[in-house]
C-alpha positions as CSV (number, residue, x, y, z in Angstrom):
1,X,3.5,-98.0,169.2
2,X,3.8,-94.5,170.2
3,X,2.8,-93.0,173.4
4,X,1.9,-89.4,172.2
5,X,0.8,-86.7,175.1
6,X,-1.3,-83.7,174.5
7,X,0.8,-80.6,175.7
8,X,1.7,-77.0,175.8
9,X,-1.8,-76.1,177.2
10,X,-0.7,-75.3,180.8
11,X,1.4,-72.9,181.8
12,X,3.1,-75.1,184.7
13,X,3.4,-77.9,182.8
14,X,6.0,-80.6,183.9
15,X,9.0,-80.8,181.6
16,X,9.1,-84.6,182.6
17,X,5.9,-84.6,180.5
18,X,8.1,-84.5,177.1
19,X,10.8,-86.9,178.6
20,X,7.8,-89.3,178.8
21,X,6.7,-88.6,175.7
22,X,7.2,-90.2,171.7
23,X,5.4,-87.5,170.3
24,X,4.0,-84.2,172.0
25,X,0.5,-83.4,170.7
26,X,1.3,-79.6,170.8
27,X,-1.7,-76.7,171.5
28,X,-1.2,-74.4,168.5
29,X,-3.9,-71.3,169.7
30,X,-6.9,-72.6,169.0
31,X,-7.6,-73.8,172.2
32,X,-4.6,-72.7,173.9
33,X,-0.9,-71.9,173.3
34,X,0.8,-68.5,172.2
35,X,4.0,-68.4,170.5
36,X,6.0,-68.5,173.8
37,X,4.5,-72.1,174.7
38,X,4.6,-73.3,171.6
39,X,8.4,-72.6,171.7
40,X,9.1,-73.9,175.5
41,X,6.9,-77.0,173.8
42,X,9.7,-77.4,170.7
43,X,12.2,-76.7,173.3
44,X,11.4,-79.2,175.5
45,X,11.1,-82.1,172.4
46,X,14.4,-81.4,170.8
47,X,16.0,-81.6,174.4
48,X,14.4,-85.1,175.1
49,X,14.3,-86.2,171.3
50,X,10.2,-86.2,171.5
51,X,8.9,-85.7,168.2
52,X,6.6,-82.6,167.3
53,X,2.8,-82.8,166.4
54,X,0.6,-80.0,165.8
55,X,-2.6,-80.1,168.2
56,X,-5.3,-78.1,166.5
57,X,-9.0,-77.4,167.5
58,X,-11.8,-75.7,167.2
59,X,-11.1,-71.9,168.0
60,X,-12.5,-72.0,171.7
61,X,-9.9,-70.6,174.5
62,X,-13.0,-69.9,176.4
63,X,-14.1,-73.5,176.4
64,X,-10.9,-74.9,176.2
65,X,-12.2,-76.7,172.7
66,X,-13.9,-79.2,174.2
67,X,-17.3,-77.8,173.6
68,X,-18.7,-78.5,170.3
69,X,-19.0,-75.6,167.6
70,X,-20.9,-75.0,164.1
71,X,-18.0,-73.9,161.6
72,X,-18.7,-73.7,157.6
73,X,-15.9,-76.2,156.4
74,X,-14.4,-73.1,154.6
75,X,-13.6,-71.7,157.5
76,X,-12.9,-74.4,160.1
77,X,-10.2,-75.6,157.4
78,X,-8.7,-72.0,157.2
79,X,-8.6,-72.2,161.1
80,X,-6.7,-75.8,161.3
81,X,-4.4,-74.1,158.3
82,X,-3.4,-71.2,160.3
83,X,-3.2,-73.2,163.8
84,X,-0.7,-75.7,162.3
85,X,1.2,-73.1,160.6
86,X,1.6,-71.1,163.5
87,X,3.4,-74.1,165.1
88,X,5.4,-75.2,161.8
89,X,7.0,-71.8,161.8
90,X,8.1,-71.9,165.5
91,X,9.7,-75.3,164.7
92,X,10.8,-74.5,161.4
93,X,13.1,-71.5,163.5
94,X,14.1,-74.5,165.7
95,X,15.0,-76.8,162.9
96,X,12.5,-79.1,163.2
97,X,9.9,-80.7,160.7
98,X,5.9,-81.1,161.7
99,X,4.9,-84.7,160.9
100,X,1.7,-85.5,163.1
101,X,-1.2,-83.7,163.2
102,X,-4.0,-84.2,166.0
103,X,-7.2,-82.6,166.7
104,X,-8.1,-81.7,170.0
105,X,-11.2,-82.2,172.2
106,X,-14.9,-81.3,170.7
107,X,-12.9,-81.6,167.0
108,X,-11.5,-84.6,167.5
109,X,-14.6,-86.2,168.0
110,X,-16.7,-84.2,165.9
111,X,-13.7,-85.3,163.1
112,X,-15.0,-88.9,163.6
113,X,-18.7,-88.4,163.1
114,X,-18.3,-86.1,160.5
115,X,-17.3,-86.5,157.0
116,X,-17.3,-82.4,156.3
117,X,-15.7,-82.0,159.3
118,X,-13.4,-84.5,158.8
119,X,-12.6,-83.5,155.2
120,X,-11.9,-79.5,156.6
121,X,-9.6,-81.1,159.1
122,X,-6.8,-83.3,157.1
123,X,-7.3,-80.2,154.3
124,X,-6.6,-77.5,156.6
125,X,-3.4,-79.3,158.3
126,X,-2.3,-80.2,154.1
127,X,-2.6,-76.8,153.5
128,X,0.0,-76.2,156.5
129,X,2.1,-79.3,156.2
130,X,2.2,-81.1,153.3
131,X,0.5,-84.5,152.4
132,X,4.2,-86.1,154.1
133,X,2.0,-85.8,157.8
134,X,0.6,-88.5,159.6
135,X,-3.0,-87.6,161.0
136,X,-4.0,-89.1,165.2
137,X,-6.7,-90.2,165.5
138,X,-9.9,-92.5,166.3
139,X,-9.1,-96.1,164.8
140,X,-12.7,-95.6,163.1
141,X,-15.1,-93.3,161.0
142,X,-14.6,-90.0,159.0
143,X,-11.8,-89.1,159.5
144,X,-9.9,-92.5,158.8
145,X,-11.5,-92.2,155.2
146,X,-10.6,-89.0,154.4
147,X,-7.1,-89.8,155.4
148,X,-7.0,-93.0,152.7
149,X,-8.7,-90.6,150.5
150,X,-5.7,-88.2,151.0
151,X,-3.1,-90.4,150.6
152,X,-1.4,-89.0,154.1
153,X,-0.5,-91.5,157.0
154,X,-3.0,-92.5,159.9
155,X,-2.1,-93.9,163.1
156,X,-5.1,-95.1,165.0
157,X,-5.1,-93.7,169.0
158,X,-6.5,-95.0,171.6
159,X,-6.5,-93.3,175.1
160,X,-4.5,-94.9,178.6
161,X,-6.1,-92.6,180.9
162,X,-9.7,-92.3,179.8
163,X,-12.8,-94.8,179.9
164,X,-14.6,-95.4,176.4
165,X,-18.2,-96.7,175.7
166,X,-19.0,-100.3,173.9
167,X,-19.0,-98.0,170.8
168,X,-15.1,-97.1,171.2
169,X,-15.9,-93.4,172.0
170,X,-14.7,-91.4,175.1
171,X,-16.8,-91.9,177.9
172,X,-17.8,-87.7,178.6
173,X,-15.6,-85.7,180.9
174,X,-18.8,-84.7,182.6
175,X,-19.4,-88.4,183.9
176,X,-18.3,-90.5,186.9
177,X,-15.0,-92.7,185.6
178,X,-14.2,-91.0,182.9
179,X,-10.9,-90.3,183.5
180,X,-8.2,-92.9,184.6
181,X,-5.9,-91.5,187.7
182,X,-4.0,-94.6,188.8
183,X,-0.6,-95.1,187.3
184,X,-1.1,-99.0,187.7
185,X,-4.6,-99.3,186.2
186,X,-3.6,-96.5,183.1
187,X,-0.5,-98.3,182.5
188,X,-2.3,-101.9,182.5
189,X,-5.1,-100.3,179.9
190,X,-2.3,-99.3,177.3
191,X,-1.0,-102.6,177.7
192,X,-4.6,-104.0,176.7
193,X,-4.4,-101.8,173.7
194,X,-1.1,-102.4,172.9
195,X,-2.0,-106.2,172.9
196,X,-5.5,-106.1,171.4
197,X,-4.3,-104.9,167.6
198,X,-5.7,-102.1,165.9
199,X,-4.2,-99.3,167.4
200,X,-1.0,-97.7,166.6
201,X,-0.3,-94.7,169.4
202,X,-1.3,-94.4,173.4
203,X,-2.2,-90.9,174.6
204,X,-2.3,-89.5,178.1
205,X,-3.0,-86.0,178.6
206,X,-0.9,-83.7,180.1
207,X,-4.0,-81.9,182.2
208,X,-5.1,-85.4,183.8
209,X,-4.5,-85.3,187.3
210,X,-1.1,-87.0,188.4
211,X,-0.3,-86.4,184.4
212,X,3.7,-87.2,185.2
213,X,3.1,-90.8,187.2
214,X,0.4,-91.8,184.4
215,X,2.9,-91.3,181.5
216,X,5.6,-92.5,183.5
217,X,3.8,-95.7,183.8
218,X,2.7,-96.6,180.9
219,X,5.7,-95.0,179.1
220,X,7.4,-98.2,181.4
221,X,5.3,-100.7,180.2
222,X,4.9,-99.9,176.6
223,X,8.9,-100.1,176.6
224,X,9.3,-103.6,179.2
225,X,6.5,-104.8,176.7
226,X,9.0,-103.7,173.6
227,X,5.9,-101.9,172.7
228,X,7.3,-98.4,172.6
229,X,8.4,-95.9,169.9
230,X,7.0,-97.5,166.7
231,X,5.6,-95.2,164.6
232,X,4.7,-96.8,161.9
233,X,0.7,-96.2,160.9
């Protein structure tokens, strides 16, 4: 089970973050990162042994990528391509091999719903990395079919410090108890997950409020569970 953390979006961002971390989710300029986070991000992994994923999304500084978008699949592949090569070259100077690939925010979701979208996704980060990548993602819909299609590794996420709906999806930022800010209560909900089968990674986000005691938490009990580090699809 890996505890992967969406980082190198904040320019303050806690280096205990990556410590915490089996795999950091890394912004690659789409929705935010430049070539100097992206290598403070690589940086910070080989020094605590994290491993590296490429966080791609829909091209959206402005909204931070969490607002949905209308891309032909021509180009939104060609935009995931060039995002995840921007961070394979920066840890290709570092020595270090891309292996995950995770979309962020509006594309993640969009990615489940989707098949195109999906599709222009996993193509895009191929394109980049190889068909040796493991995709992150929802444990249903598109973009767990287009994987299989692909022939490239899945490992199903679900989230420690978010609330989902009946239907497994996110409950909307926008909405009261959406996010989860107690260490006790985020660490006891990957434990749930951990326990309840299907699901092969954890994610926190490194922008949630208290970010550090969250994934310091659950990073705790994934590991007194034994829980921690698999990362096996």
């Amino acid at each position: 089970m890996l505890l992967d953390i969406d980082l190198g979006e904040l320019p303050d961002e806690p280096e205990a973050l990556y410590a915490c971390a089996h795999l950091a989710n890394v912004a690659c300029g789409g929705h935010a990162g430049d070539e100097a986070s992206m290598r403070r991000a690589v940086a910070m992994c080989i020094a605590h042994g994290t491993r590296v994923g490429a966080h791609p999304s829909y091209p959206d500084r402005a909204g931070f990528g969490r607002q949905p978008m209308q891309m032909a699949p021509g180009a939104l592949r060609a935009s995931v391509g060039a995002q995840c090569a921007r961070l394979r070259d920066v840890a290709r100077e570092a020595g270090v091999a891309l292996a995950y690939v995770k979309a962020h925010g509006a594309l993640y979701h969009a990615a489940r719903a989707d098949a195109d979208v999906a599709s222009a996704l996993a193509d895009g980060a191929i394109d980049a990395l190889g068909t040796g990548i493991t995709i992150v993602g929802p444990p249903a819909g598109e973009l767990l079919a287009v994987a299989a299609r692909a022939g490239v590794g899945y490992a199903r996420e679900g989230f420690a410090d978010r609330t989902t709906r009946p239907d497994g999806t996110l409950v909307p930022r926008s909405e009261p108890g959406a996010l989860v800010t107690e260490p006790a209560a985020a660490a006891r909900r990957a434990l749930e997950l951990a326990t309840a089968g299907g699901f092969d990674a954890i994610c926190c986000h490194g922008d949630t409020p208290g970010a550090v005691a969250i994934a310091r938490a659950v990073r705790d009990a994934l590991d007194a569970r034994g829980a921690g580090g698999d990362a096996s699809p």
